[in-house]
TORNUVO-100902 format. One record per residue: residue in one letter; x, y, z of N, C-alpha, C in turn. Coordinates in pm, whole numbers, plus 50000, padded with zeros to 5 digits. Layout:
REM TORNUVO-100902
AXYZXYZXYZ/...
***
This chain:
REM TORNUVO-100902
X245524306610175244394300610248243174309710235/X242184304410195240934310910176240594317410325/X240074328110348238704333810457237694323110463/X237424318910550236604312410595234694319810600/X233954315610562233104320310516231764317010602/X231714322110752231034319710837229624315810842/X229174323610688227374323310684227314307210644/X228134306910513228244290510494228034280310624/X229024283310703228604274310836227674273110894/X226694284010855225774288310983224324276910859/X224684279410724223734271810643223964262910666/X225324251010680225274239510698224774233510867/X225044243610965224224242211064222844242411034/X222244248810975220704245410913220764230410902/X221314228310842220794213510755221434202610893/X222414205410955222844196011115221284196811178/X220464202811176219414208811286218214204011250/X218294201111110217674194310986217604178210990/X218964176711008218854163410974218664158311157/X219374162911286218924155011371217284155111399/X216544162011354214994163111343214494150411270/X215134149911188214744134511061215004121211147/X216214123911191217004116611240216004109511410/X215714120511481215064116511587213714112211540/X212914117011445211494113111372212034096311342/X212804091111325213104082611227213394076111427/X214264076511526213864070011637212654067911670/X211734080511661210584073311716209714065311666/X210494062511510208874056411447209734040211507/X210924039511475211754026611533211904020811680/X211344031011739211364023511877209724022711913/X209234026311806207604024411830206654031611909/X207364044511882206624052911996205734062011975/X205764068211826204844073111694205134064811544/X204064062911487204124057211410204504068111261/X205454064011195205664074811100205944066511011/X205274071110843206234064610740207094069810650/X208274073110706209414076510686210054075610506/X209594061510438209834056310333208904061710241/X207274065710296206604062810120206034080010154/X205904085610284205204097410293205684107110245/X204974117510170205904128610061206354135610124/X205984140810252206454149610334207954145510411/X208024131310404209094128610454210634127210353/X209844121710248210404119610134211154135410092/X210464146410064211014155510007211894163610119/X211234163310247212114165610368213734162710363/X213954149110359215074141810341215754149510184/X215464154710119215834156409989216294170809987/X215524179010100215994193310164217094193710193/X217224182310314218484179410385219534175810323/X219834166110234220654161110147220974173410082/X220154179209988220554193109885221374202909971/X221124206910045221914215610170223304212510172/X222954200810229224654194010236225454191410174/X224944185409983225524183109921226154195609840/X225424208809831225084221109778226614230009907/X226964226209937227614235110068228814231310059/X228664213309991230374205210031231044210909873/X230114215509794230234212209664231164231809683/X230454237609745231204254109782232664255109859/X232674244309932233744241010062234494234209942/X234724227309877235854220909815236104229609694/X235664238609654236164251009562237534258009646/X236284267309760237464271209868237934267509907/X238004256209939239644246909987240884245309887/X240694249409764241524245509664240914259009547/X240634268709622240224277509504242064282109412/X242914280009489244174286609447245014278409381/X245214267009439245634254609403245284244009469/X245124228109404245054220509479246054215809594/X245134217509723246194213809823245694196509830/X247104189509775246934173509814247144169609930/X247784179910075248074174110201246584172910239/X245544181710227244544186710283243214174810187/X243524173610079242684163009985242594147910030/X244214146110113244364129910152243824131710316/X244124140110365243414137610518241964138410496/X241344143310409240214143110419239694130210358/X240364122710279239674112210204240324102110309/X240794100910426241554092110498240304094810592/X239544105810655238684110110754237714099810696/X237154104910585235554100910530235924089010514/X236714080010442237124064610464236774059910582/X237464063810659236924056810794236084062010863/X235304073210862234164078810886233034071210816/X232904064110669232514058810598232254048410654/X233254036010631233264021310699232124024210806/X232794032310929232414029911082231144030111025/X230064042210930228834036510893228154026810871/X229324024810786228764008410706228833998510807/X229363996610887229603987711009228343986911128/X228384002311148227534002511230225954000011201/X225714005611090224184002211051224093984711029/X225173983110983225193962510948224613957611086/X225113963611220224603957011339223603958711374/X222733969611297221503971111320220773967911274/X220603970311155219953968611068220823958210916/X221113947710938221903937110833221273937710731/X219723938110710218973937410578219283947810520/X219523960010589219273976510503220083982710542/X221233978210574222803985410572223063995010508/X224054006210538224354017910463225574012610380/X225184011210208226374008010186227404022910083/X225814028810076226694041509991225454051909995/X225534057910159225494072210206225894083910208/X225584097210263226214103010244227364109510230/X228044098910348229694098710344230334092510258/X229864080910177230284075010131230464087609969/X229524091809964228894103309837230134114809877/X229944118909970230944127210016232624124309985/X233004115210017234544108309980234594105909839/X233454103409727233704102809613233564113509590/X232614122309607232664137709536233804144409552/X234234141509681235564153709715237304149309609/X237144136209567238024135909457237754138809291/X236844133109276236214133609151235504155509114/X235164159009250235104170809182236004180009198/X237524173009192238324181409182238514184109054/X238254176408958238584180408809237594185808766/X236664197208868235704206808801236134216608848/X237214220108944237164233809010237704244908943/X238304239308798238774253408734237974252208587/X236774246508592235684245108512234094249308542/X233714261008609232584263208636232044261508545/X231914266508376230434265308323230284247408317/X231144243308268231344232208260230804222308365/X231064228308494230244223608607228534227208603/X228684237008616226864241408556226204231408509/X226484232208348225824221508239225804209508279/X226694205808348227014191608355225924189108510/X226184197808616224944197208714223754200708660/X223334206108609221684210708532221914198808444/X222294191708401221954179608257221604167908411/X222484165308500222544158008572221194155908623/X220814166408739219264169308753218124166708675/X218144174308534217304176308495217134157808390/X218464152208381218034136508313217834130608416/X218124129108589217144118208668215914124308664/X215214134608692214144140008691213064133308612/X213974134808449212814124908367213124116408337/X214054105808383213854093608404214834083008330/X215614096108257216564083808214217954084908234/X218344097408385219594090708386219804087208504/X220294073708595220204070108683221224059408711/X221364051508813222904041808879221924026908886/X220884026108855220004015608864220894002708805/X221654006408702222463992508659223453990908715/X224633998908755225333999008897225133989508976/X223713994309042223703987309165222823974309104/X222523968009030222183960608954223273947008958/X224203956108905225533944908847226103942508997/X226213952509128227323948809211226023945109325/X224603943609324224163935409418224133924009523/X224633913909388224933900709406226303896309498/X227223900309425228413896609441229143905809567/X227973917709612228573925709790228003923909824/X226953917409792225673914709880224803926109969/X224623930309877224263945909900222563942009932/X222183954310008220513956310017219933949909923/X218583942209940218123940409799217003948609793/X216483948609854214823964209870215303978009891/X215913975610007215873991110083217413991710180/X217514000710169218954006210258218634020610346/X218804021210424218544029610598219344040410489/X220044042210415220484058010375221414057110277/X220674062410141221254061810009221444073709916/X222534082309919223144093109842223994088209735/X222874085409592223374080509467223874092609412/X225124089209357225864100709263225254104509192/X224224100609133222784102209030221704107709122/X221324114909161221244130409097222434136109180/X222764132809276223634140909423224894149509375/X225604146109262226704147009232226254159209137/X225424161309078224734171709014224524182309047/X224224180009186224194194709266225004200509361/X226224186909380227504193509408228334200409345/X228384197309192229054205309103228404219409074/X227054220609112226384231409110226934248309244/X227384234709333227734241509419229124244509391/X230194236909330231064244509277231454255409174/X229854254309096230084265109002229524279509066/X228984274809144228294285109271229014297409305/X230374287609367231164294409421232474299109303/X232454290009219233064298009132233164313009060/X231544310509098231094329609044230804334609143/X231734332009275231694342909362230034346409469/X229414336509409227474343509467227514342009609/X228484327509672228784325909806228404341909897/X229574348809878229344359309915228274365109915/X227674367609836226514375909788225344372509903/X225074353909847224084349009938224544345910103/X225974344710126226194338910322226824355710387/X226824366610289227304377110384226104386510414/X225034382710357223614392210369223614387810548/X222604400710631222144398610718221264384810780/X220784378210676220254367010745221454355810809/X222374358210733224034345510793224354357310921/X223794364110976224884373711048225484367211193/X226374364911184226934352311303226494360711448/X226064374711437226284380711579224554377411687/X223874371111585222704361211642223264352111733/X223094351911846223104343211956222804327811887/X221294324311806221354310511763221964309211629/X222264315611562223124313811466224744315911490/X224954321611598226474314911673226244300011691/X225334295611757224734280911761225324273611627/X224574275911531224354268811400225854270211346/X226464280111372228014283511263228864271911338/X228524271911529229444259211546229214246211501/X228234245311497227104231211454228014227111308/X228094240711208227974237911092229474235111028/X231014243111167231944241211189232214222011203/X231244217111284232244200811349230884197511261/X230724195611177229154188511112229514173611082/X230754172211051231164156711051231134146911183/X231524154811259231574149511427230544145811453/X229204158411457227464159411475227064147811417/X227434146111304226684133511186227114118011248/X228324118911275228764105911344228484103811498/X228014115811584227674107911725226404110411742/X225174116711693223754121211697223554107011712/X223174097111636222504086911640222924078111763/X224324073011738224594068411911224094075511998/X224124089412030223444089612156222224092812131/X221224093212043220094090312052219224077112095/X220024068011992219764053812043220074049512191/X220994054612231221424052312356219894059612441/X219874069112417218744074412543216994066512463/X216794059312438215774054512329215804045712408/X216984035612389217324023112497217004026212607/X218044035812694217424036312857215974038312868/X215234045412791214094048612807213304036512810/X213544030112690212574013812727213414007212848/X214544004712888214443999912984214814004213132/X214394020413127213644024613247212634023013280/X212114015513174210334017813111210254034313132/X210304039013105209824058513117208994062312956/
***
């Protein structure tokens, strides 16, 4: 069993702290209380792209060390049994909200495919490298992308046709998860989460390491109870 690698946590608490900030910006422009445009503004746009890289960059380090020795398959199926239905409950729940712009392939959804599919990189770092730097660097300029994907399976799932409330395409995302496995393949983990800035003995970065510990939990109840106090608020009128 790997050491557990505390600074890591305390980074993915970054990005928990990160995203309920987006996350509450994104209540208020929806309950109409500041007006924000969430969709076309660059600041919001590249914001969201912070957050995502973080997360995807961290899961891509965490599934090395989970299986740096061998693959453990007890530990591979509970987790793809978690994000499955961690997944759905997404997809479900945004359908009641939002039916036009449903989550049909978010970050969990990105998450449950990466965590199988990049198992056949973990004893391939350069290989992971190239293949994350080609990844990046062909959506960047424009010609490698899931546009026909979601093209062909539009119709027939009846998927979003404009816009979807939260979309982590394997195109580029998957690029910089493998990045994160080659990351950790060469050991830099260390280098970069044991320096003084990860130092867990910070009072708010004890904060962030637990944050960054249950980050699946955080991701699945932030919005319920945000919405929930959004609601009372309009009808406290307050």
């Amino acid at each position: 069993m790997s050491k557990r690698v505390h600074g890591l946590d305390i980074f993915r608490g970054y990005a928990i702290f990160l995203m309920v900030v987006f996350h509450f910006s994104f209540d208020l422009n929806n309950f109409h209380i500041l007006t924000l445009d969430l969709k076309h503004d660059l600041f919001w746009h590249y914001f969201r792209y912070v957050i995502v890289s973080m997360f995807v960059f961290s899961a891509g380090i965490s599934l090395f060390l989970a299986h740096q020795n061998s693959i453990n398959f007890k530990k591979v199926m509970k987790r793809v049994l978690i994000l499955t239905a961690a997944s759905l409950l997404v997809s479900i729940g945004s359908y009641t909200q939002f039916p036009k712009t449903w989550i049909y392939f978010g970050i969990l959804h990105f998450f449950l495919f990466s965590s199988l599919f990049g198992l056949l990189f973990l004893r391939l770092p350069k290989l992971s490298l190239l293949i994350g730097i080609g990844i990046i660097i062909g959506y960047n300029l424009g010609f490698l992308h899931m546009h026909w994907l979601y093209d062909t399976l539009k119709y027939p799932l009846h998927l979003p046709l404009h816009y979807t409330e939260d979309l982590a395409n394997i195109v580029p995302w998957f690029g910089v998860f493998l990045l994160g496995i080659s990351f950790a393949s060469y050991k830099l983990h260390y280098k970069v989460f044991n320096n003084t800035f990860f130092n867990t003995q910070h009072r708010v970065n004890r904060y962030f390491s637990f944050a960054g510990q249950h980050s699946l939990l955080i991701y699945l109840i932030h919005q319920p109870i945000l919405f929930t106090l959004f609601i009372a608020k309009n009808y406290l009128g307050l």
